[in-house]
Every structure is written in C-alpha cells, then in structure tokens.
C-alpha positions as CSV (number, residue, x, y, z in Angstrom):
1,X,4.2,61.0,-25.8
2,X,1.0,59.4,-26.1
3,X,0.6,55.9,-27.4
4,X,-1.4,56.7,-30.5
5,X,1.1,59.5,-31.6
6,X,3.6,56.8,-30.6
7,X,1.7,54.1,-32.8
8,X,1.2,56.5,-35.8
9,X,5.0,57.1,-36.3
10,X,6.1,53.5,-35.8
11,X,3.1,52.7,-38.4
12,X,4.2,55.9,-40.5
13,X,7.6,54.4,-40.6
14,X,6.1,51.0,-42.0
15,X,4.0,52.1,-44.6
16,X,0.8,51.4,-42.9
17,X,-2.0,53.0,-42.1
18,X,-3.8,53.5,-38.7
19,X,-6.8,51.7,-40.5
20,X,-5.0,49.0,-42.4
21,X,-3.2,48.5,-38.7
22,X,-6.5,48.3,-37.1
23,X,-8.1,46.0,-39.9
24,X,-5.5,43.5,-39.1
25,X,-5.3,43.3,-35.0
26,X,-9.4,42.9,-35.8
27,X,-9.1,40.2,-38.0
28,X,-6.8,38.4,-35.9
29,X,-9.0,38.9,-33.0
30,X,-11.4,37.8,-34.7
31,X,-10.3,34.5,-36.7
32,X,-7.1,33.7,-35.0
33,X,-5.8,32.7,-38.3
34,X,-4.6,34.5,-41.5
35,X,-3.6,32.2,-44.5
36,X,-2.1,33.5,-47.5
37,X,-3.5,30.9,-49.6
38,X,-7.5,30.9,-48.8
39,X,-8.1,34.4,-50.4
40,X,-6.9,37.3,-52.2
41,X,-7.8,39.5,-49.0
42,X,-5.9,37.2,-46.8
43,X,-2.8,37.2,-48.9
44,X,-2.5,41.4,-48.3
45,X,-3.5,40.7,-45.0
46,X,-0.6,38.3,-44.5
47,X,2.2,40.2,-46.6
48,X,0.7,43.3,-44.1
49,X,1.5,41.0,-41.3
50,X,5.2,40.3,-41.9
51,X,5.8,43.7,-43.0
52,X,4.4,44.9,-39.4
53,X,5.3,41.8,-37.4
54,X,7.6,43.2,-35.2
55,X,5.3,46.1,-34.2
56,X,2.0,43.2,-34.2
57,X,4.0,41.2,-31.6
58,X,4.5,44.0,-29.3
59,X,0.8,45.5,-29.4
60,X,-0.3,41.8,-28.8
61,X,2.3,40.9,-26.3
62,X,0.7,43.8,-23.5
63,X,-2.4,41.1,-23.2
64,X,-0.7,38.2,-23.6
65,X,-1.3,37.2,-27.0
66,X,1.6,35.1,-28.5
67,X,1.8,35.4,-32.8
68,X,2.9,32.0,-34.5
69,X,4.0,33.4,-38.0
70,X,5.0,30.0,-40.2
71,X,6.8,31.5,-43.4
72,X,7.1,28.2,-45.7
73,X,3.9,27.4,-45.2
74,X,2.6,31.3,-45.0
75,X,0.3,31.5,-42.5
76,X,-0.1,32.9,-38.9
77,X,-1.9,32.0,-36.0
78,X,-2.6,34.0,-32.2
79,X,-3.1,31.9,-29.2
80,X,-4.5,32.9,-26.1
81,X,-2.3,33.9,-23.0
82,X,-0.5,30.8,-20.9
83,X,-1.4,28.8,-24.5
84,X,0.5,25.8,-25.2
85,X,1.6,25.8,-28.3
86,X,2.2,22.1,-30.0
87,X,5.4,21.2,-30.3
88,X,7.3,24.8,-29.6
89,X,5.5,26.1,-26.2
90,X,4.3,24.5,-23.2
91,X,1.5,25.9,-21.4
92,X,1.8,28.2,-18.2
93,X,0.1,27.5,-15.0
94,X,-2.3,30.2,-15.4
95,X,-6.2,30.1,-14.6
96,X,-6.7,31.9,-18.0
97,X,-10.2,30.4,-19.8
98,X,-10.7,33.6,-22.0
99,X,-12.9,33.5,-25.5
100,X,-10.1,33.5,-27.3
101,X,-9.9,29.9,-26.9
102,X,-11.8,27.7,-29.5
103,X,-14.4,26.0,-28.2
104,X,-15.3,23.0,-30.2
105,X,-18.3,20.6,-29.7
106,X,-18.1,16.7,-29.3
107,X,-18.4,16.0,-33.1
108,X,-16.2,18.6,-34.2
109,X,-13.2,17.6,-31.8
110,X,-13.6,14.3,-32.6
111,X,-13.2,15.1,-36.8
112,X,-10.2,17.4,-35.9
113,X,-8.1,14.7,-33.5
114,X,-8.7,12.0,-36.9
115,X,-8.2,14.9,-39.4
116,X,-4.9,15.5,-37.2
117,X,-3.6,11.7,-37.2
118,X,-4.8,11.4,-40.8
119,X,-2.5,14.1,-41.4
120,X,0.6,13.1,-39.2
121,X,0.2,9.4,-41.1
122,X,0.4,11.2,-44.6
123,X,3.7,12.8,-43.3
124,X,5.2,9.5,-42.4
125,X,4.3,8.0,-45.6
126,X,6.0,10.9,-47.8
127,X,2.4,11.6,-49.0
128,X,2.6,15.8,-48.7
129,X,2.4,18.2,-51.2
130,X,5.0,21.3,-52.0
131,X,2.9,23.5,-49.9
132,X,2.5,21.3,-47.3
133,X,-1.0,20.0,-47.6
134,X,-2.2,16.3,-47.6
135,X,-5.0,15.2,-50.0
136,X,-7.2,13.3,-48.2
137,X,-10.7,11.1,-48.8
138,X,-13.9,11.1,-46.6
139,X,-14.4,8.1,-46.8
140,X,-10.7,7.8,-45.7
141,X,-11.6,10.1,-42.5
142,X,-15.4,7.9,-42.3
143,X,-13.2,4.8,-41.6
144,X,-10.5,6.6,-39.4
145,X,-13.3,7.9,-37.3
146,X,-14.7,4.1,-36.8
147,X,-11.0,2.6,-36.2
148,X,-9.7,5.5,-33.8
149,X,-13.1,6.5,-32.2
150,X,-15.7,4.2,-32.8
151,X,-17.7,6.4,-34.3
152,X,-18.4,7.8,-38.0
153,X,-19.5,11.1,-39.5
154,X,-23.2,12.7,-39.0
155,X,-25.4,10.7,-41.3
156,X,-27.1,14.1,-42.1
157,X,-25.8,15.8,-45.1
158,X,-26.7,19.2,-43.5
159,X,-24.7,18.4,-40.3
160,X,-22.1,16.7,-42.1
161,X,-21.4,19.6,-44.4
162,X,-22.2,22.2,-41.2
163,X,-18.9,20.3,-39.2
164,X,-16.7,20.1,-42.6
165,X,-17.3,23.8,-42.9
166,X,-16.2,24.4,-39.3
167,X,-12.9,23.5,-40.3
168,X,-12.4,25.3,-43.0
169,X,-13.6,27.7,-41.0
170,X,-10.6,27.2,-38.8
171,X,-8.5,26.9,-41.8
172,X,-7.7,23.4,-41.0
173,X,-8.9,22.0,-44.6
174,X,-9.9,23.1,-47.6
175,X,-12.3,22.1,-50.4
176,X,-14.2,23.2,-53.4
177,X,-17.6,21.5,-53.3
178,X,-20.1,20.5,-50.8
179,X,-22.0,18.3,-53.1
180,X,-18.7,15.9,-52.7
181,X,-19.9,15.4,-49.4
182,X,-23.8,14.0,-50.0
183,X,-22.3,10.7,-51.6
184,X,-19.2,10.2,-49.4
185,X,-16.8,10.3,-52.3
186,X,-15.2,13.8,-51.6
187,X,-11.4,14.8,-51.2
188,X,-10.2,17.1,-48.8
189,X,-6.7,19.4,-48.4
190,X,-5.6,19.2,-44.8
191,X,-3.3,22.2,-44.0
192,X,-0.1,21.7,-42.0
193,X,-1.4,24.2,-39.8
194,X,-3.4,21.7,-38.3
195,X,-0.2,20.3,-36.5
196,X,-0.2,23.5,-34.3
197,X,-3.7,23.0,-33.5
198,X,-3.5,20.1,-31.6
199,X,-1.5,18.7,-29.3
200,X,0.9,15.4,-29.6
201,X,-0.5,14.4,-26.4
202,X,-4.4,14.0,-27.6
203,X,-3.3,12.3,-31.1
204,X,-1.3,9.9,-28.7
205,X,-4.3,9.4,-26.4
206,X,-7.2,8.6,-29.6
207,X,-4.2,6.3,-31.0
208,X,-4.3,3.6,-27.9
209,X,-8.0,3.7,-26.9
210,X,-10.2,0.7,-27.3
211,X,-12.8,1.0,-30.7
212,X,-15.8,1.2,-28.4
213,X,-14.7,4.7,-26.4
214,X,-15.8,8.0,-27.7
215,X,-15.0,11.8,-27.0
216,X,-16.6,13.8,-24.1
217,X,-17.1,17.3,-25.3
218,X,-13.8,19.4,-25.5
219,X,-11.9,16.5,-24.3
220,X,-9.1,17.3,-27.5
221,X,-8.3,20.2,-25.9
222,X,-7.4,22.5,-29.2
223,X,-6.0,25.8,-29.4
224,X,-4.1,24.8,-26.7
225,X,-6.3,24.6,-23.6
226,X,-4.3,21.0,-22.3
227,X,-2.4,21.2,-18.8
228,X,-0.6,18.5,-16.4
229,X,-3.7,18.0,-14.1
230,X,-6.7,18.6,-17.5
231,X,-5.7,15.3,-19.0
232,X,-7.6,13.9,-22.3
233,X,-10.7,12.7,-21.1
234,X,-12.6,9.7,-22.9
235,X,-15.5,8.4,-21.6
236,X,-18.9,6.3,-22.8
237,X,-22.1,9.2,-22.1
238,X,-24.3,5.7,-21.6
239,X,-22.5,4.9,-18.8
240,X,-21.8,8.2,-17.5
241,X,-21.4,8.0,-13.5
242,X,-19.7,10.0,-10.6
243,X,-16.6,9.0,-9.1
244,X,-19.1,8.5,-5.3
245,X,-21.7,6.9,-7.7
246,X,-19.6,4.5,-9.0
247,X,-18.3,3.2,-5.6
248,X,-21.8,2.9,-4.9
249,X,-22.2,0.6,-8.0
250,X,-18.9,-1.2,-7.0
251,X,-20.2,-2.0,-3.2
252,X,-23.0,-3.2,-4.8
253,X,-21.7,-5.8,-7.3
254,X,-19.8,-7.1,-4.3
255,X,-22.7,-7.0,-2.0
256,X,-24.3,-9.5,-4.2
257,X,-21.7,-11.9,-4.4
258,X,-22.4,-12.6,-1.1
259,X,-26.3,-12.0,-0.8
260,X,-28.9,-14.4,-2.2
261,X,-31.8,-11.8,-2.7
262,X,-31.8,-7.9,-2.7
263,X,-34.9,-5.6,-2.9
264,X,-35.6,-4.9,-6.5
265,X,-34.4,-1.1,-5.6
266,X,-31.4,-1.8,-3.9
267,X,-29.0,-1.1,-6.7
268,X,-30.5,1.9,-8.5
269,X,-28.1,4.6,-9.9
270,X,-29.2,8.0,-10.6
271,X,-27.7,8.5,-14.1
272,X,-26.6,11.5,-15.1
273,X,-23.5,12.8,-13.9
C-alpha cells in the first residue's frame, strides 16, 4: 500500500481532508505554534489538531519533530529534533542546528528571558488569570530589563513596537494596541506558553548576574537549542576579547607591575573578537 492511499484512509477515518491535513502540517511548519485563543482560524486549526493528534504525531515523528499539545491552556507547540523541552524533555546529544529552531536577535532574547521571569514572579505571587495569562506593564518589563540586564527597551518607537510584535509573533504575549507602546504606559498578556519557551536554566543564569552584564546574541538559547557544553553566555561587546588575547592582556598587566616604562605600543589589543 502506498503511503498516500495509506494516509487517505486513516484521514478518511478522521473526518479530514487531505487538504485540511496538509493545511495544518504547513502551518505548524511554519509557525511552530497553534493557539486556540489568537484567532478564529487558529481555534479550527487547534480542535483539527486534537481530533488528528495521534495521526500528527506519527507523520512528525519520521523527522524527528516532537508535538507539545497543552489542553488547559489549549495550545500546541513542535520543536525541533534532539529539542529540549523546558521542564518535561532534556535535549539529546545530537549535532542537529536545523531552521526549525528560532533564531532570536540580542534585543529580542534579552525581552523574552525578562518577559519569562516576569512571568515565573506573577506565578509565585498568585497573580494569573483563569486562562493562564499574566497581565503585565511596560514599564514593569522597562525596569525588569534595567535590574536583570542592565539594559532597557529600544528608545525607538518603531523598533520598540517591531520587537513587541516579534513576540506576539511567537505567541508569547498578546496586546491590542501599539499606540500603548509610544508613551510607555501599555499592558501586556504573557501566555503560559512562554514557560516552554525557555529554559529554567537561562532564567536562573539573568537572575544572579551583576546589573552591568548584557546578552550576547542567542545567548537564551529558546526553542530549546541549550546543551551541557553550550552554556548561557553573558558577556560586555565593549570589552569583547579572545580567550589567547586576554592572556595577552593579563601578561601585560603583570609585566608592568614590574617595569617602570613600556613603549607606548606595547600593550595594544586587537579588538574584535
């Protein structure tokens, strides 16, 4: 039997159609997340989803794909293969590095670890909603970033609104309008999901460094990229060296504790690592 006459009786057996099938794989592909609550499209999508999990789980499973279905709070995530998934699945030693994996820049990792901790401290203080969703402020978030990171939001309204969006992109947080974001004074819905999204470890990590460190690109590794020898990485750009470069600076320093004069050259450091 071939696999699409196979695929057409298990679907025919569902109630689903080849197409509707196909429109959900490619939408998971796609986003990586389907939640019931951001649209009336996503809700069918969703019901579709548990109606055809079983079948979903083994098409995905011949590549590796694991499915995260989360019924109370009704969505569903894929993660890539040898994924570690936050708080139910370690990662796999596997070389995998596929596009499946979301790649965030340096601003965008650094408002998803405090969106994350902002989220995890609502939880501890009882402040969630029936749904699971904490209501959150920006300026709340503006002066988490400062205390956790040392660093606050764009002060662009374009790029603040551009890295907001991201998210709810990601289907981390929701909102209703952007203008809420031009005076600082906006709220945000954080969705639970966003505990799946990263990792114990990297909230951990932001939560003991020193106010003056910030975040190297990617160094939150999300979508579960983190393994034993890829630890979280924090480092200041402006001081940016090699590991040979800075025992160079390090010979240097002690050179001179027991040098009068050097040549004006002597302890020059190319850099940019």
């Amino acid at each position: 039997m071939k696999f699409n006459e196979y695929l057409g009786q298990r679907l025919e057996k569902l109630d689903t159609s080849e197409f509707e099938f196909q429109e959900l794989i490619l939408r998971l592909m796609n986003y990586s997340v389907i939640s019931r609550a951001e649209s009336q499209t996503e809700q069918q999508l969703f019901d579709r989803l548990v109606r055809c999990r079983e079948l979903i789980e083994e098409y995905l499973a011949v590549i590796g794909i694991q499915l995260l279905i989360e019924p109370r709070f009704e969505y569903a995530r894929i993660y890539p293969p040898s994924s570690e998934i936050p708080g139910m699945k370690e990662a796999e030693d596997n070389a995998w590095s596929g596009s499946l994996r979301q790649r965030l820049n340096q601003t965008e990792t650094a408002l998803v670890l405090v969106v994350r901790a902002q989220y995890e401290k609502a939880l501890r203080e009882g402040k969630i909603d029936e749904q699971g969703y904490a209501l959150d402020s920006i300026e709340s978030i503006t002066i988490a970033m400062k205390n956790l990171l040392g660093r606050g939001l764009p002060d662009k309204i374009t790029e603040r609104k551009k890295l907001f969006l991201r998210l709810r992109q990601l289907r981390l947080i929701e909102y209703r309008h952007e203008e809420a974001f031009e005076n600082g004074e906006g709220w945000i819905k954080v969705h639970p999901m966003i505990m799946t999204f990263v990792s114990n470890q990297a909230v951990d990590a932001i939560a003991s460094l020193p106010s003056e460190s910030v975040i190297t690109d990617g160094a939150a590794i999300t979508q579960n990229e983190t393994r034993d020898n890829d630890k979280f990485q924090i480092e200041n750009p402006e001081n940016e060296v090699s590991n040979s470069e800075q025992a160079k600076v390090d010979k240097n320093k002690k050179s001179r504790k027991t040098k009068k004069m050097q040549p004006d050259n002597a302890s020059l450091i190319e850099g940019d690592a």
